[in-house]
C-alpha positions in Angstrom: 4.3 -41.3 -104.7 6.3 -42.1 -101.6 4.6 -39.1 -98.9 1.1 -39.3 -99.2 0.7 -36.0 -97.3 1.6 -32.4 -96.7 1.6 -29.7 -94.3 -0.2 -26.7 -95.2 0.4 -23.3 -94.4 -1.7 -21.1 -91.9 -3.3 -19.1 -94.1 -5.1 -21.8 -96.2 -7.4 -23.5 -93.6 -10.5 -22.6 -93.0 -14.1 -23.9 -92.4 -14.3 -26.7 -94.0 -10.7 -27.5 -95.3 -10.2 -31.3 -95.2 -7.6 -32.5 -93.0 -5.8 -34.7 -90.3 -4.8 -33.8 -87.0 -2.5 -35.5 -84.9 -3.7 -36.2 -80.9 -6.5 -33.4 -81.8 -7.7 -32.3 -78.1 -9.9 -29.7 -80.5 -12.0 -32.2 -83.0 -15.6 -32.4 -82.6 -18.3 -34.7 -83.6 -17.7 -35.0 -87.6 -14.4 -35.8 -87.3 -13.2 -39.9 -87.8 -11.7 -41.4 -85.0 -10.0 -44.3 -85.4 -11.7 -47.6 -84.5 -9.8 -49.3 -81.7 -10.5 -47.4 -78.5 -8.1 -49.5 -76.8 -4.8 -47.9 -78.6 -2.4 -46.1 -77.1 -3.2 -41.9 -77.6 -0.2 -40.9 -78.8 0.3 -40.3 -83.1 -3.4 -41.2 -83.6 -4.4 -39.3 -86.7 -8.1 -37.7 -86.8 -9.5 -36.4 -90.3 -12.5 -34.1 -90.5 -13.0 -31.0 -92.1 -12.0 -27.9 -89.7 -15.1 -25.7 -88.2 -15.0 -22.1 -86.8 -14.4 -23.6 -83.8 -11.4 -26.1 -84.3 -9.9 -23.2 -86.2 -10.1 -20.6 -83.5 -8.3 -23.3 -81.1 -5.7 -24.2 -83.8 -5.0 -20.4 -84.1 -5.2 -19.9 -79.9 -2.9 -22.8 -78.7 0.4 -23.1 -79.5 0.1 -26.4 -81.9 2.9 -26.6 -84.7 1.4 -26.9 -88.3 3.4 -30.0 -88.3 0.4 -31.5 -86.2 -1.9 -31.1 -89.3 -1.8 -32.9 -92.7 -3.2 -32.6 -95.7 -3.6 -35.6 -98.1 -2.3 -35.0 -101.9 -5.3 -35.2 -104.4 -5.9 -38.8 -105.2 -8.5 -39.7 -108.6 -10.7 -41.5 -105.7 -11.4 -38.0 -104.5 -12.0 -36.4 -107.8 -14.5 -39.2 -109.1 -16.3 -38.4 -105.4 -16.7 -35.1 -106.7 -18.7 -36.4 -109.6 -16.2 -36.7 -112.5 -16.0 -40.1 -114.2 -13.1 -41.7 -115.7 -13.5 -41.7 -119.8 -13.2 -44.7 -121.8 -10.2 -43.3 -123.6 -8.2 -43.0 -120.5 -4.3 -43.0 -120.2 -3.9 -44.7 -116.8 -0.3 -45.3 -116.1 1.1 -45.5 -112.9 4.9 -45.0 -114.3 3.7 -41.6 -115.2 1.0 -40.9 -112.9 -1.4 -39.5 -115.9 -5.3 -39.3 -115.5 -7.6 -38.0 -118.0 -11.6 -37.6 -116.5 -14.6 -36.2 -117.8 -18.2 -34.5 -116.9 -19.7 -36.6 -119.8 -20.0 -36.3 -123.2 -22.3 -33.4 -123.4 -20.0 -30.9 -121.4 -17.2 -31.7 -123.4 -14.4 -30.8 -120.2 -11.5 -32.7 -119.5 -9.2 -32.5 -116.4 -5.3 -34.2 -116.8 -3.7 -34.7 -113.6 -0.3 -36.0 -113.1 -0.4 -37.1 -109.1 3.7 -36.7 -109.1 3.7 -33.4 -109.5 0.2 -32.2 -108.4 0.2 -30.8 -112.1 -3.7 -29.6 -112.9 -5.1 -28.7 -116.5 -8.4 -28.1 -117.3 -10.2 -28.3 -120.7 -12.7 -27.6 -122.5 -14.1 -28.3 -126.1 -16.0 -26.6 -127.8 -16.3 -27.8 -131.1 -13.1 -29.3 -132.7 -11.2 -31.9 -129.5 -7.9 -31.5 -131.0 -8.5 -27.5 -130.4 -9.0 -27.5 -126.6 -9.4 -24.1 -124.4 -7.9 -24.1 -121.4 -9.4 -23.2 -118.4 -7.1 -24.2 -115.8 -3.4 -24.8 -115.7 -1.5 -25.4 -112.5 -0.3 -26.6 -109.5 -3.4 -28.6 -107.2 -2.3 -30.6 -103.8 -5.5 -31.1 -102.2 -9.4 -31.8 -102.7 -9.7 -28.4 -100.8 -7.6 -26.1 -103.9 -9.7 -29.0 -106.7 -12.9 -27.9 -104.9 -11.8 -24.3 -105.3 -10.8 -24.4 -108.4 -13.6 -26.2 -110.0 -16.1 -23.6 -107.9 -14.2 -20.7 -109.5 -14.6 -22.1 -113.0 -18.6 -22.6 -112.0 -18.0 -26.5 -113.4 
């Protein structure tokens, strides 16, 4: 995947929405600074997750969007959130294809093809070649994932 990141639109942050900001005069104390004070200030990305107060600031000045990024899902971030990679995993990187699971008693299954942010859900209930789908879309971020697996009450 050559960009690593996107910009997101204005109506999708909010408290807690994982992000990077660009020269940030608004961060506060949970956000990662990077670890050489001595740089130059200028393109210095911070990433944090945004409070009611960096939004309100975001949404008072006059900062382009393009001074916030979002990272595109990565299976790092979706094992983080608990889900472990099964033994019968297709890994390829030529097609980007991931298959994870809950574990073996919850029977749920996510694909997720990284090079086009596609997202599908399953679910077995009693036969594996008869899956139900729970979800099947489009997922950029850890901040839709997180959504979407909150939604489904996984």
């Amino acid at each position: 995947m050559e960009n690593k990141y996107y910009i997101p639109e204005i109506k999708d942050l909010h408290v807690g929405y994982e992000c990077e900001i660009q020269d940030a005069p608004i961060i506060e104390s949970n956000w990662t600074f990077p670890t050489d004070r001595y740089t130059v200030r200028t393109n210095i990305w911070y990433s944090g997750k945004l409070t009611y107060h960096a939004i309100e600031n975001i949404y008072k000045s006059v900062r382009s969007l393009k001074d916030i990024r979002v990272p595109y899902l990565t299976r790092e971030q979706i094992e983080k959130e608990g889900w472990l990679l099964s033994q019968d995993s297709i890994l390829t990187d030529d097609f980007g294809i991931s298959i994870f699971g809950i574990n073996a008693l919850k029977n749920k299954s996510i694909d997720y093809t990284p090079k086009n942010h596609k997202l599908v859900i399953k679910t077995y209930l009693y036969n594996p070649e008869a899956p139900e789908y729970l979800f099947y879309g489009i997922c950029k971020s850890i901040n839709e994932f997180r959504t979407i697996i909150k939604l489904l009450n996984i």
